[in-house]
DRENDO-1510 file (C-alpha; in Angstrom, 1 decimal, always signed):
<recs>
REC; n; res; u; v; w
REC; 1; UNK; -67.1; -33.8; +9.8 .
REC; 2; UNK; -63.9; -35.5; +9.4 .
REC; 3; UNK; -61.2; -34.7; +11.7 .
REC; 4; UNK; -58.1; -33.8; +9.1 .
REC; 5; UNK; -54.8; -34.6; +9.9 .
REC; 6; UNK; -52.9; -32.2; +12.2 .
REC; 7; UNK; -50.2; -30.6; +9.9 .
REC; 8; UNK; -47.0; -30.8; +10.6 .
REC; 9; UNK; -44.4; -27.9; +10.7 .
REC; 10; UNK; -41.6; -28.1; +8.2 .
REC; 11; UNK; -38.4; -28.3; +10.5 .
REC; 12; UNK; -36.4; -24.9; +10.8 .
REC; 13; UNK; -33.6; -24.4; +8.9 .
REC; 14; UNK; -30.8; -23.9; +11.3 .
REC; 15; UNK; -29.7; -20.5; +11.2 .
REC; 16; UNK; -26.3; -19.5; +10.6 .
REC; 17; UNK; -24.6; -17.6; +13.9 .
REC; 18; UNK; -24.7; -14.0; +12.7 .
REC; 19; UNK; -20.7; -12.7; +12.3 .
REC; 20; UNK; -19.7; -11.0; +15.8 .
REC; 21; UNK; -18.9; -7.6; +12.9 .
REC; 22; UNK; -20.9; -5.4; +11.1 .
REC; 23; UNK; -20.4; -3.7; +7.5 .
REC; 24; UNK; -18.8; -0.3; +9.5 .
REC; 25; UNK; -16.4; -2.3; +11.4 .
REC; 26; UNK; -15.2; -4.5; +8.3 .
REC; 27; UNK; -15.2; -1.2; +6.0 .
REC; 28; UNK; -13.3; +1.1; +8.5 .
REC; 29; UNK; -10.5; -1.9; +9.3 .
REC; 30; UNK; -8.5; -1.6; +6.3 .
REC; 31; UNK; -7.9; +2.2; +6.8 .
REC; 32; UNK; -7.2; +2.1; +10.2 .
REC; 33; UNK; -4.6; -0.6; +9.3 .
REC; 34; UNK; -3.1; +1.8; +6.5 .
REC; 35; UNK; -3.2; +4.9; +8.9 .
REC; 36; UNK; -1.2; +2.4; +12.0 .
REC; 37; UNK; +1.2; +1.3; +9.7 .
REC; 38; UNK; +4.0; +4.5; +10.2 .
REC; 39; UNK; +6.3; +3.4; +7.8 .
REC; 40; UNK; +5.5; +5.2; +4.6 .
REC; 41; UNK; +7.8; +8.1; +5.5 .
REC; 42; UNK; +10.4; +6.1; +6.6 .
REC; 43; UNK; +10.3; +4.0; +3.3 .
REC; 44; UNK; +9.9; +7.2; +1.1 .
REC; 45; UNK; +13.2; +9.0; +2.6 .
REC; 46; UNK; +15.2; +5.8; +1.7 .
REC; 47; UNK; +13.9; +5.3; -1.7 .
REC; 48; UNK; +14.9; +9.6; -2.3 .
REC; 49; UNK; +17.9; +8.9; -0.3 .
REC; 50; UNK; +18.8; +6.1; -2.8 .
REC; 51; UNK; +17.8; +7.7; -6.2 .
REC; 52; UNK; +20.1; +11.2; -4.8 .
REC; 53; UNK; +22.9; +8.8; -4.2 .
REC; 54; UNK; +22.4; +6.9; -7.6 .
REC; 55; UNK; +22.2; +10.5; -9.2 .
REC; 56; UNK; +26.0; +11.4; -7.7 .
REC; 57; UNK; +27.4; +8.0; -8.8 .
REC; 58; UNK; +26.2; +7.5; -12.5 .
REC; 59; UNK; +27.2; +11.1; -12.9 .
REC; 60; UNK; +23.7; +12.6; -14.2 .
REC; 61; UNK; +24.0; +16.3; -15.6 .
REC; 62; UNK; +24.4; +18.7; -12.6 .
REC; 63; UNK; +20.9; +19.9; -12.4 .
REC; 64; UNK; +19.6; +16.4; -11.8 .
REC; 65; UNK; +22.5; +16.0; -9.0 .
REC; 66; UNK; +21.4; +18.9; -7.3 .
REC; 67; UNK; +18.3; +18.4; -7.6 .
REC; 68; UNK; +17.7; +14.8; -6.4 .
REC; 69; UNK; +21.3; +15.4; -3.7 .
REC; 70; UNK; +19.9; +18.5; -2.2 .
REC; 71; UNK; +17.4; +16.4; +0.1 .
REC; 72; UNK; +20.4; +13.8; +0.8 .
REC; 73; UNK; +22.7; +16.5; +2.3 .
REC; 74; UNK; +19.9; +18.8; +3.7 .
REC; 75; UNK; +16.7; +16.7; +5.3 .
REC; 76; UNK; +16.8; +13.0; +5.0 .
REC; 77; UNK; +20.0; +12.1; +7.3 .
REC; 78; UNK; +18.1; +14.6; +10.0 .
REC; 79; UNK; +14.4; +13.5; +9.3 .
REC; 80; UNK; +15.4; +9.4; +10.1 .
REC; 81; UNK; +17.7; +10.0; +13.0 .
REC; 82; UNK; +14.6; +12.2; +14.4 .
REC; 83; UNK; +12.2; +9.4; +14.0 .
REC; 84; UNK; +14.8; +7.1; +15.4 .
REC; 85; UNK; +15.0; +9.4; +18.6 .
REC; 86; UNK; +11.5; +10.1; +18.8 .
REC; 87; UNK; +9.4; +7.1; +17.2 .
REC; 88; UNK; +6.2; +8.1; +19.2 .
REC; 89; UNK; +3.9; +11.2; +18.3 .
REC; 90; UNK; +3.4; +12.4; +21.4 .
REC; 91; UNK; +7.0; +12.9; +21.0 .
REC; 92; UNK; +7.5; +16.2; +18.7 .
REC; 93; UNK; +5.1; +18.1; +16.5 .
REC; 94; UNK; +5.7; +18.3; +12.6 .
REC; 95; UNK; +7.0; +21.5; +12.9 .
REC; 96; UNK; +9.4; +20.3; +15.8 .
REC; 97; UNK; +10.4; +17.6; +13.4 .
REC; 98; UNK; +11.0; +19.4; +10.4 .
REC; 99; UNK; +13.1; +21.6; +12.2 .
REC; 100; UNK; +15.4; +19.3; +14.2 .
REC; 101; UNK; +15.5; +17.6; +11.0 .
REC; 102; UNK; +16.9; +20.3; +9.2 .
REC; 103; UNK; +19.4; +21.1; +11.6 .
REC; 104; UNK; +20.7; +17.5; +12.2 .
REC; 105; UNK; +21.4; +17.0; +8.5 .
REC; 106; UNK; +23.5; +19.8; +8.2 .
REC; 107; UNK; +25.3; +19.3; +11.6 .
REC; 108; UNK; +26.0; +15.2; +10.3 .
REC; 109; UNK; +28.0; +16.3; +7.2 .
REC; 110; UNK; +30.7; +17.8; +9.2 .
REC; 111; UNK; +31.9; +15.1; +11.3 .
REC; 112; UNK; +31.4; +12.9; +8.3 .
REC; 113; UNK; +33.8; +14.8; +6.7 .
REC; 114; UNK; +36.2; +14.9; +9.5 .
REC; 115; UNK; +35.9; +10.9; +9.9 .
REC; 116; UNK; +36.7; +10.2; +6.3 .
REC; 117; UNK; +39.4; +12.8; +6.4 .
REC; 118; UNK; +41.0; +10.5; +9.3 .
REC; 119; UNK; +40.4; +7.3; +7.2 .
REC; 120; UNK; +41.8; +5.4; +4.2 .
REC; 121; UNK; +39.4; +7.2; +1.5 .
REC; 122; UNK; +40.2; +10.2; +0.3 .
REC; 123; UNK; +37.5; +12.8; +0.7 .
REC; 124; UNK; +35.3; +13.4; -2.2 .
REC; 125; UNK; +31.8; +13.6; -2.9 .
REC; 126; UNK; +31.3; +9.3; -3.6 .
REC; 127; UNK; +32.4; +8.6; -0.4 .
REC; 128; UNK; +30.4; +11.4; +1.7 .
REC; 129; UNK; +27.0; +10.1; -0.8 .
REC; 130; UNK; +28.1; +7.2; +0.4 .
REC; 131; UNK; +28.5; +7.8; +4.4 .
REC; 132; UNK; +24.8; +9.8; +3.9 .
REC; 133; UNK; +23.2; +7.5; +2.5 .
REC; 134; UNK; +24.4; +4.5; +5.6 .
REC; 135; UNK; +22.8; +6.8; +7.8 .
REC; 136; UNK; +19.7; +7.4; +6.5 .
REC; 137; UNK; +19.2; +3.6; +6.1 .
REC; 138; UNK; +20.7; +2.2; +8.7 .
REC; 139; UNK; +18.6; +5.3; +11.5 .
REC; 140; UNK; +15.6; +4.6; +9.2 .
REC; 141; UNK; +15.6; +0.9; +10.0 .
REC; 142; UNK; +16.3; +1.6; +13.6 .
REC; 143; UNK; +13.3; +3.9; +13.7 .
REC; 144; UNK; +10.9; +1.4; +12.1 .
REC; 145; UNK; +11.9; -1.4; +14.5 .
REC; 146; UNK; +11.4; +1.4; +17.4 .
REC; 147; UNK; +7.8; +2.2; +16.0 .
REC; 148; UNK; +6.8; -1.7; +15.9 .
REC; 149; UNK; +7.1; -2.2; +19.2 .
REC; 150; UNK; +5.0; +0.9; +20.4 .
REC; 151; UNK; +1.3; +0.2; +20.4 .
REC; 152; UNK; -0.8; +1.1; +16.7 .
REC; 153; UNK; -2.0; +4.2; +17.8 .
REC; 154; UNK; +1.1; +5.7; +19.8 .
REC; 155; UNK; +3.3; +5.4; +16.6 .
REC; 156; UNK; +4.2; +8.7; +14.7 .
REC; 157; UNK; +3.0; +8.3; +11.2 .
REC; 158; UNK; +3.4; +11.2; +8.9 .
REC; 159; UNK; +0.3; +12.3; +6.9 .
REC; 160; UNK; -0.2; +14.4; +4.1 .
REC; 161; UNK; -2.5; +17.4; +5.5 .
REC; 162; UNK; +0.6; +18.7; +7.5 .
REC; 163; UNK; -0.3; +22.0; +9.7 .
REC; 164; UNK; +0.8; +25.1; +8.2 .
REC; 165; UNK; +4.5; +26.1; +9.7 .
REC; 166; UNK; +4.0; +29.1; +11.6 .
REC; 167; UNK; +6.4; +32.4; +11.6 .
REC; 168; UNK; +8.7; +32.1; +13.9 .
REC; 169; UNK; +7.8; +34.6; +16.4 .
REC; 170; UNK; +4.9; +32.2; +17.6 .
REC; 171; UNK; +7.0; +29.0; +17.9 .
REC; 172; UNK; +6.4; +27.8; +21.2 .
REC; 173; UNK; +9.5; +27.5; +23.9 .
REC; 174; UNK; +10.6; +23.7; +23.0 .
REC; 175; UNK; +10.5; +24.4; +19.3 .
REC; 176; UNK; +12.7; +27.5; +19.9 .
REC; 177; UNK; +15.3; +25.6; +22.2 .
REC; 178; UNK; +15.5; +23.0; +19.4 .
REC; 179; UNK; +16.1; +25.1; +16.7 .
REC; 180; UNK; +18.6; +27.4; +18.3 .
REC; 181; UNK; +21.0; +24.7; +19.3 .
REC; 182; UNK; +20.4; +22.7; +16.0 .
REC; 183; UNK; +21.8; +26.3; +14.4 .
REC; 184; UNK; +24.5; +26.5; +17.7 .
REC; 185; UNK; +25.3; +22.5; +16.6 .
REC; 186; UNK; +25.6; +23.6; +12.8 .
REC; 187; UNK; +27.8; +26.6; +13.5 .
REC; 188; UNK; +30.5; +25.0; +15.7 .
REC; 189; UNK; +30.5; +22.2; +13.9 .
REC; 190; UNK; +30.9; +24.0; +10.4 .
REC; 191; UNK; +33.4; +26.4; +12.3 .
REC; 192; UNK; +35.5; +23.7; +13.3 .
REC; 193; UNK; +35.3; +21.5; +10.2 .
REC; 194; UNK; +35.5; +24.9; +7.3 .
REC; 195; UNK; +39.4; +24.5; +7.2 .
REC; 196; UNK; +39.9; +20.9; +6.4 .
REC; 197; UNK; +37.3; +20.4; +3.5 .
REC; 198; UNK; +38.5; +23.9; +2.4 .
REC; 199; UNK; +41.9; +22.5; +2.7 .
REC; 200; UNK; +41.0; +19.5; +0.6 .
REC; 201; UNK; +38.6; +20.3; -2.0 .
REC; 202; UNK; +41.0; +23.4; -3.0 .
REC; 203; UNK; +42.0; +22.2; -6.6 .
</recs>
């Protein structure tokens, strides 16, 4: 019998170095990115904070002004000098934010008022629109540089499944210190600022 010819292997393909990530890793990276970003809140006040202040100066009907101004005056002055203070979340809770918020938007009109009284503009509501809107820009630009230069997952970012606020009566001992002096801040500072802007928006 004739010997046949040994057969020779057809040389391996080199294989390709298998990637050092798998499907879950690749699939789960562009939400964890989303979720570490923190800045959709601060980017959403500013944006309300503008349209309230474009409302006041292109003199839309008074339910649109009060409407859209309402949060100018009331939450978003408060809400980015919180986040500029506190741009961890290990910081304050939500409710602890949306309290402190509160209270430092209505204690910032005041001395607003007072410093424009004491300056070359007369007061009215343009240039109070005007002072709001600096400081909701100029804290929530402050509060985003703070946030980029804490670790990813140390940075407050506000999400939209927000705990349900609970009555008052079983607020715990720091959010109760921080909303009674917001109220004591807002009452002096109303108290001592009533008689100006009385004084000057009497017709």
């Amino acid at each position: 019998m004739l010997d046949q010819p040994a057969r020779r292997d057809a040389p391996s393909r080199p294989r390709s170095p298998r990637p050092s990530w798998d499907a879950e890793e690749v699939i789960a990276r562009p939400a964890a990115v989303t979720s570490g970003a923190g800045a959709l809140d601060l980017v959403l006040a500013a944006a309300l904070a503008w349209i309230g202040a474009a409302a006041v100066w292109l003199e839309a009907p008074a339910a649109a002004r009060v409407v859209l101004g309402l949060p100018l005056v009331l939450f978003l002055p408060g809400y980015a000098l919180v986040s500029l203070l506190f741009p961890s979340r290990s910081g304050l809770d939500a409710v602890e934010r949306l309290v402190l918020a509160g209270g430092l938007s209505l204690a910032s009109v005041p001395p607003i008022a007072l410093a424009i009284e004491f300056s070359p503009w007369t007061l009215a509501p343009t240039p109070i629109v005007v002072a709001l809107l600096g400081v909701v820009t100029v804290a929530g630009a402050g509060a985003g540089i703070r946030r980029s230069r804490l670790p990813r997952e140390e940075r407050f970012a506000a999400v939209l499944d927000l705990p349900r606020v609970s009555p008052p009566g079983r607020w715990t001992t720091s959010t109760r210190r921080l909303a009674a002096m917001a109220l004591l801040i807002v009452g002096l500072l109303a108290t001592s600022a009533a008689p100006v802007l009385i004084g000057r928006l009497r017709p």
